[in-house]
C-alpha positions as CSV (number, residue, x, y, z in Angstrom):
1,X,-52.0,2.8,27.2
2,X,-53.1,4.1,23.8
3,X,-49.5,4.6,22.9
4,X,-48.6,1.1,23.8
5,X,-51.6,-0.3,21.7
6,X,-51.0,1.8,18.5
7,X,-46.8,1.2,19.0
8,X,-47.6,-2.8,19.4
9,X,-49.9,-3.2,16.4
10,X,-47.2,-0.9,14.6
11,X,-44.5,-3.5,15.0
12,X,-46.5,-6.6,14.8
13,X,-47.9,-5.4,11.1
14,X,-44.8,-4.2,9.8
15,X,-43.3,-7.3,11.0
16,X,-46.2,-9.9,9.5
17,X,-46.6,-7.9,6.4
18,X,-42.2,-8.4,6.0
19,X,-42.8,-11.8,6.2
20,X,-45.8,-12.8,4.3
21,X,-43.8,-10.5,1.4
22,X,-41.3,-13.0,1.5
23,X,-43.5,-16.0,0.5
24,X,-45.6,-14.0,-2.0
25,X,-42.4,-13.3,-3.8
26,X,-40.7,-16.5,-3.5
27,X,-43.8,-18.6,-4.1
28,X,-44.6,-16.6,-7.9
29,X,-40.3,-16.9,-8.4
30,X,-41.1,-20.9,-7.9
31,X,-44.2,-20.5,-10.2
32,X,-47.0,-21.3,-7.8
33,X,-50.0,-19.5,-7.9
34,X,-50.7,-16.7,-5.3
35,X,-54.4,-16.2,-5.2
36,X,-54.7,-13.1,-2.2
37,X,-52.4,-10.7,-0.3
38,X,-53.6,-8.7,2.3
39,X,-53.2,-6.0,4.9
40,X,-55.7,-5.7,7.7
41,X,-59.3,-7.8,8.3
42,X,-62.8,-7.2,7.9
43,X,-64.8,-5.6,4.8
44,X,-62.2,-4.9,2.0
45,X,-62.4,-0.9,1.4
46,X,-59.4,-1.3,-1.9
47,X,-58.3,-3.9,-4.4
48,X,-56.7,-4.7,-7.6
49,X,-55.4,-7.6,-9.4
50,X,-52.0,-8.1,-11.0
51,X,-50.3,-10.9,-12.4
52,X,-52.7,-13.6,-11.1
53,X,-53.0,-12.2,-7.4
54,X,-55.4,-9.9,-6.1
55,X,-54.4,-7.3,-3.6
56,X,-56.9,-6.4,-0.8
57,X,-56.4,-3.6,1.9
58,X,-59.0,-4.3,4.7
59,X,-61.2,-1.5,7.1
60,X,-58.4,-2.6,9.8
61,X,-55.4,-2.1,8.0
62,X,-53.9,-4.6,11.2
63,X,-51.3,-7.6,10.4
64,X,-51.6,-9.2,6.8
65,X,-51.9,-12.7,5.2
66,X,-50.5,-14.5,1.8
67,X,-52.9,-17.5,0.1
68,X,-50.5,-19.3,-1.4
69,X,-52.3,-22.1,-4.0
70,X,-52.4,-25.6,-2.9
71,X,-51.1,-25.7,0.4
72,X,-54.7,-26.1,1.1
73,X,-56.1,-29.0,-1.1
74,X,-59.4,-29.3,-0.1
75,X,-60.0,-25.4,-1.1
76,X,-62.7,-24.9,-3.4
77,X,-61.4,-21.6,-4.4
78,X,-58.6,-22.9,-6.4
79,X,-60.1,-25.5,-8.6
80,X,-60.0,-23.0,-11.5
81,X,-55.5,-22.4,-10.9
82,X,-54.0,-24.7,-12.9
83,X,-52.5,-27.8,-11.0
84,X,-49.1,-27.3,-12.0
85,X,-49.3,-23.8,-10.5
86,X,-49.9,-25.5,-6.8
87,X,-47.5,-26.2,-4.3
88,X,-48.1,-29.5,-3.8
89,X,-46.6,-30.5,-7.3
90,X,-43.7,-28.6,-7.2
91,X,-40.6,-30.3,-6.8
92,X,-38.9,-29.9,-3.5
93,X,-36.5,-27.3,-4.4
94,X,-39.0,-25.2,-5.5
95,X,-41.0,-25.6,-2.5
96,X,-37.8,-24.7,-0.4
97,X,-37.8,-21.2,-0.7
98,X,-40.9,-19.9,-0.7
99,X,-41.3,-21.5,2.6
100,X,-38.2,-20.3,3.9
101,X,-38.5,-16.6,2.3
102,X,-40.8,-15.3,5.7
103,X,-38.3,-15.9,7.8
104,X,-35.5,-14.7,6.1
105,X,-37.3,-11.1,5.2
106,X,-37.9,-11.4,9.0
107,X,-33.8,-11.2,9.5
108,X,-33.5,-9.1,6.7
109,X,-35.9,-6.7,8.1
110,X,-34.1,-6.9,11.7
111,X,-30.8,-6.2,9.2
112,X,-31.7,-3.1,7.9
113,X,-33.2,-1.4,10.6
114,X,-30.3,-2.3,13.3
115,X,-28.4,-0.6,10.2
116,X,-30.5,2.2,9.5
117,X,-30.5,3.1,13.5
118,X,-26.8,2.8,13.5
119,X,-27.0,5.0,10.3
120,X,-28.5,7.9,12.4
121,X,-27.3,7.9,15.7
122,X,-23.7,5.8,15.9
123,X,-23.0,2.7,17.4
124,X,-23.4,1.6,21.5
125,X,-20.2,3.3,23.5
126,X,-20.7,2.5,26.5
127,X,-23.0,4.1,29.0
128,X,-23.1,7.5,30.7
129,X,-23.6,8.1,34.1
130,X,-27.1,10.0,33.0
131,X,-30.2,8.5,34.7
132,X,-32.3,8.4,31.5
133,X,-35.0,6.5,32.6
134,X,-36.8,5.4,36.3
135,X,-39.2,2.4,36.5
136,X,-42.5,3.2,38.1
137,X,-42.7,1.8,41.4
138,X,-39.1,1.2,41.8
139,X,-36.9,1.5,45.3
140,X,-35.5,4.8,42.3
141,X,-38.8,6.2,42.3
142,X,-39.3,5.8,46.1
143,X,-36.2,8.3,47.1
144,X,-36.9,10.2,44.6
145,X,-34.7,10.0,41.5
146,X,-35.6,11.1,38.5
147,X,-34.6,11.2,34.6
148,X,-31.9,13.6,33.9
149,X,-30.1,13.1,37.3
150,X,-26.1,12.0,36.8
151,X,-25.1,9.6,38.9
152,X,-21.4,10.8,40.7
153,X,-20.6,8.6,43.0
154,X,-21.6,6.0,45.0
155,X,-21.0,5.2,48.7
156,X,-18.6,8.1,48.4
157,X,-16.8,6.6,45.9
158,X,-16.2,8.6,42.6
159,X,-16.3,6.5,39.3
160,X,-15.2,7.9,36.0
161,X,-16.9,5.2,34.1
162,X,-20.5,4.6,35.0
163,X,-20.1,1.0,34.3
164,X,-17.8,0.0,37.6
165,X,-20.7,2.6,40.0
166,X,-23.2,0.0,38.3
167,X,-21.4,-2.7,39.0
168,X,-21.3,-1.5,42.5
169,X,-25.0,-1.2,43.1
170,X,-25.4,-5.2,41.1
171,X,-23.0,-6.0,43.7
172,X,-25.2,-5.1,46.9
173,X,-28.3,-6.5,46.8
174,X,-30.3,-6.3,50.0
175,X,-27.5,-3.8,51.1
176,X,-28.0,-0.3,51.9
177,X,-25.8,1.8,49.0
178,X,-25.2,5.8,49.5
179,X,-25.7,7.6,46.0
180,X,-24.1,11.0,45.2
181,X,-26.2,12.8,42.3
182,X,-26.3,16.2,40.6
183,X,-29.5,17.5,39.3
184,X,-29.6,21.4,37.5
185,X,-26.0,22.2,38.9
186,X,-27.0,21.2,42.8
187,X,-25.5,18.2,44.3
188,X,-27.9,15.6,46.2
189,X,-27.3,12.4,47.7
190,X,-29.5,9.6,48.6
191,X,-29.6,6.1,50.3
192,X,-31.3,3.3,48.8
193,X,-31.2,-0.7,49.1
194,X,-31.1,-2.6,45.9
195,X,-33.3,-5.1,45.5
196,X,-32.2,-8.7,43.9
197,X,-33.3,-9.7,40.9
198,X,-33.5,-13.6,41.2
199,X,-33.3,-14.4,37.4
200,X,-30.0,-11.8,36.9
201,X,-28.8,-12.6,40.2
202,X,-28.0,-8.9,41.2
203,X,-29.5,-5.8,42.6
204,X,-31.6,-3.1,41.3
205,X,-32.5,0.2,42.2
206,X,-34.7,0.4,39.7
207,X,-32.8,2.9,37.1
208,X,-31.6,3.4,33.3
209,X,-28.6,5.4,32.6
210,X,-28.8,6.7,29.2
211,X,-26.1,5.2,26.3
212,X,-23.2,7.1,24.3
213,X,-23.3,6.5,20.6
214,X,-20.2,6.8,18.2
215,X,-20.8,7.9,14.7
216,X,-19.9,5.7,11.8
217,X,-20.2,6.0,8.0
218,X,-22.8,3.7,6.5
219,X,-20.4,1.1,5.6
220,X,-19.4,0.3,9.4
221,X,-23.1,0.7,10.5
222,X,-24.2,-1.8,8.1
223,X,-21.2,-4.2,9.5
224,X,-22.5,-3.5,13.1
225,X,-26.5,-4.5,12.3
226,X,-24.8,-7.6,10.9
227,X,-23.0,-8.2,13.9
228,X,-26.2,-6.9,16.4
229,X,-28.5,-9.5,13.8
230,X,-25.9,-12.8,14.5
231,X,-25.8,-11.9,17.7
232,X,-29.6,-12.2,18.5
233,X,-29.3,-15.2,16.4
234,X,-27.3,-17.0,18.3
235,X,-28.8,-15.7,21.5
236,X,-32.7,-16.6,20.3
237,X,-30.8,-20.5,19.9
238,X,-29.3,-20.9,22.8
239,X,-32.9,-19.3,24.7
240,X,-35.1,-21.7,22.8
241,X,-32.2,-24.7,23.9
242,X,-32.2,-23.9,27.4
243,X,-35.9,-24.0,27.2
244,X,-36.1,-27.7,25.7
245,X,-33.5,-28.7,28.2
246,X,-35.3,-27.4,31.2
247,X,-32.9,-24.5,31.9
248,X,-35.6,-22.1,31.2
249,X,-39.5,-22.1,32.6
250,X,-42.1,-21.6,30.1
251,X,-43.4,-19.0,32.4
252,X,-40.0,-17.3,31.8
253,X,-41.5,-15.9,28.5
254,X,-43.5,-13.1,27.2
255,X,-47.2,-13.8,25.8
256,X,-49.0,-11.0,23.8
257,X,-50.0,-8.6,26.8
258,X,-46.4,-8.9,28.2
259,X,-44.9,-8.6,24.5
260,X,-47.2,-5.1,24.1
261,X,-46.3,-3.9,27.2
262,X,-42.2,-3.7,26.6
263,X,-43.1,-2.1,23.2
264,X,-45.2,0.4,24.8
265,X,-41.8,0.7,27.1
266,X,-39.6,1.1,24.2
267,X,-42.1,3.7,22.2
268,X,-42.1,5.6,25.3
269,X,-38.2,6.7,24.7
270,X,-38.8,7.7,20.9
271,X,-39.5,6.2,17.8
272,X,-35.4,4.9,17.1
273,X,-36.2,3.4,20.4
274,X,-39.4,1.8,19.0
275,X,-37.8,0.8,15.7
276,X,-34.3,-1.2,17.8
277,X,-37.3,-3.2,19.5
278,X,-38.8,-3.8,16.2
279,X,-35.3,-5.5,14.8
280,X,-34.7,-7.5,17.8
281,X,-38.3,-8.8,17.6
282,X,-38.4,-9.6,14.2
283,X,-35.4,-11.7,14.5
284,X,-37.1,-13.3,17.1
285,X,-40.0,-14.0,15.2
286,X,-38.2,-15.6,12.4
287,X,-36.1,-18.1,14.7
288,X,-38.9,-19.4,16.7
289,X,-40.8,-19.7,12.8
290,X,-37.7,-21.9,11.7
291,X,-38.5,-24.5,14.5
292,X,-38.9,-27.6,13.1
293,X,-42.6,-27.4,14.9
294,X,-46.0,-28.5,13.1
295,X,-47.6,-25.0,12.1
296,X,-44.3,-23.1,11.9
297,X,-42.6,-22.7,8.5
298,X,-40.0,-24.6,10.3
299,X,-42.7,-27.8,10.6
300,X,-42.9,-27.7,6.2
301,X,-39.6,-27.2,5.8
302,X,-38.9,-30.5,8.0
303,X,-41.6,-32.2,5.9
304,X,-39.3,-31.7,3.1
305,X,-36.4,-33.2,4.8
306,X,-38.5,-36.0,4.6
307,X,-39.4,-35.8,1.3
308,X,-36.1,-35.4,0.7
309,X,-35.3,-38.6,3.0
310,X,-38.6,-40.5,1.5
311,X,-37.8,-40.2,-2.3
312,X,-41.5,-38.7,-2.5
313,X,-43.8,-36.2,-1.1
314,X,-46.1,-36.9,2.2
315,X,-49.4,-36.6,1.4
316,X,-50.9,-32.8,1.4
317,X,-53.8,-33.3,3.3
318,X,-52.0,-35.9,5.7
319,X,-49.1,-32.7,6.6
320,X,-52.4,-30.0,7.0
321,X,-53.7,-32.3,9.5
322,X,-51.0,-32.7,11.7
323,X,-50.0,-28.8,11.6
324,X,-53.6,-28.4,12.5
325,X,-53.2,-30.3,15.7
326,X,-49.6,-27.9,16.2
327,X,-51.9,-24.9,15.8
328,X,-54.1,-25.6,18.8
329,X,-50.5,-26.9,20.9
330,X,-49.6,-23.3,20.0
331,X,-52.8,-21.6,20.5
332,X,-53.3,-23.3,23.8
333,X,-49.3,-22.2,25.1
334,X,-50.5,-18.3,23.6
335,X,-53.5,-18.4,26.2
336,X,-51.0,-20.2,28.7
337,X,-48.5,-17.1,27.9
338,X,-51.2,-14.4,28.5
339,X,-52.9,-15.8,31.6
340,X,-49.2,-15.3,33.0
341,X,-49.0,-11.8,31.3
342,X,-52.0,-11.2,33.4
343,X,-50.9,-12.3,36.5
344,X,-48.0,-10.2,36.4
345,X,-50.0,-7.8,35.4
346,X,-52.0,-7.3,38.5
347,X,-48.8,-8.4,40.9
């Protein structure tokens, strides 16, 4: 449990802090003020100021935030920033990007670490026929399988690659499969009925077998986290489609508890294993952010389509208010998302 906490808070921190970055450094490029940046809440135990922005590490050094000047007008703070230093008087294409800059550190930082990862250990191979992992409470953990076993044959069929034996056992759910395993040189065999899975459509036993890697030089692993990065991409869209479409329940999707307890899952196997998660997430992040949604960066950036559209900017005050009422949509669907996490949970 503590792992899970500390490996959650890990990911979700380096991920905020990636993007908040990206509008600090956008935002001063544009030449709007940036009053704050910090990492963590509660009483601030460090600061400095440099070139107009103070810096503030907090007692919980947990997620971070950017103050970027004028995107709140009514703040008394800023009366003493210059108005020309406030985003509201910027023209529109220097309000563009330091909108658009959290999200795309977001992809940037799923870029790099795919690469990095592929850097160290070589790009996905294939699979071997190595259990590497067994899911508690699985029909696996009932007959007894356990990480390390190899997987030979099943019903009494041989399979060099491990991919056809799996295909096999996706193949029979709710039938009774024989399973031929080796374990420290001794060869075992067990019976066990795959259960279906009625979002994949298939059966599981309830097992991982572990992946082969091929090395690369740096220039062909930074080529394969492009290609792992468009990939999610594209995948993220065509998720958040089927989900406007009806294809895809809302109760389909992870809420906080549910998102902690696959990183927990993922720090579990090792901390390459932690940082793959914390790519594919942040990618995540930064597609549902781009939704043209009130209180995503996606919502301003669609403003400015309309700016664009209206020949003048929409009120300040008028936009805050309506991403206000998207913030509560949101907040509401987060404690719709959890209440599911829990009952899973306890299922």
């Amino acid at each position: 449990m503590l792992l899970t906490i500390i490996s959650f808070l890990f990911v979700f921190t380096i991920i905020t802090l990636a993007h908040e970055f990206g509008h600090l450094v956008f935002a001063k490029r544009a030449g709007i003020a940036v009053p704050e940046f910090g990492i963590g809440f509660g009483p601030t135990i460090f600061s400095f100021k440099k070139n107009g922005t103070t810096y503030h590490l907090h007692a919980l050094p947990i997620l971070g935030y950017v103050k970027i000047a004028g995107l709140d007008a009514d703040d008394e703070t800023e009366k003493d920033i210059p108005e020309d230093q406030k985003y509201y008087t910027k023209k529109i294409s220097q309000k563009f990007l330091p909108i658009l800059s959290g999200a795309l550190m977001n992809l940037l930082l799923g870029f790099l670490v795919f690469s990095f990862v592929f850097m160290l250990v070589g790009i996905p191979a294939g699979i071997s026929n190595e259990i590497s992992a067994i899911s508690p409470g699985s029909e696996a953990a009932k007959i007894g399988l356990q990480a390390g076993d190899r997987l030979i044959a099943v019903n009494g069929q041989n399979y060099n690659n491990a991919e056809d034996a799996v295909k096999v056992i996706h193949q029979s759910p709710g039938k009774e499969v024989r399973l031929t395993i080796t374990r420290d040189g001794q060869t075992k065999y067990f019976k066990a009925t795959p259960e279906l899975n009625k979002k994949m459509k298939i059966g599981l036993i309830g097992f991982s077998l572990r992946a082969n890697y091929k090395k690369v030089n740096p220039l062909m692993a930074l080529y394969h986290g492009w290609l792992e990065t468009w990939g999610l991409i594209v995948l993220v869209l065509t998720l958040v489609g089927k989900l406007f479409i009806g294809r895809l329940s809302l109760f389909d999707l992870a809420g906080p508890v549910g998102i902690a307890q696959i990183t927990g899952q993922y720090a579990h196997h090792g901390i390459l294993s932690l940082l793959s998660f914390m790519a594919f997430f942040s990618i995540n992040v930064a597609i549902i952010n781009l939704l043209p949604l009130p209180a995503l960066d996606g919502g301003r950036l669609f403003f400015l389509l309309i700016e664009v559209i209206r020949g003048k900017p929409i009120d300040i005050k008028k936009e805050n208010r309506i991403h206000a009422v998207g913030l509560y949509v949101f907040l509401g669907l987060l404690a719709i998302l959890t209440i599911n996490d829990l009952i899973r949970v306890f299922r």
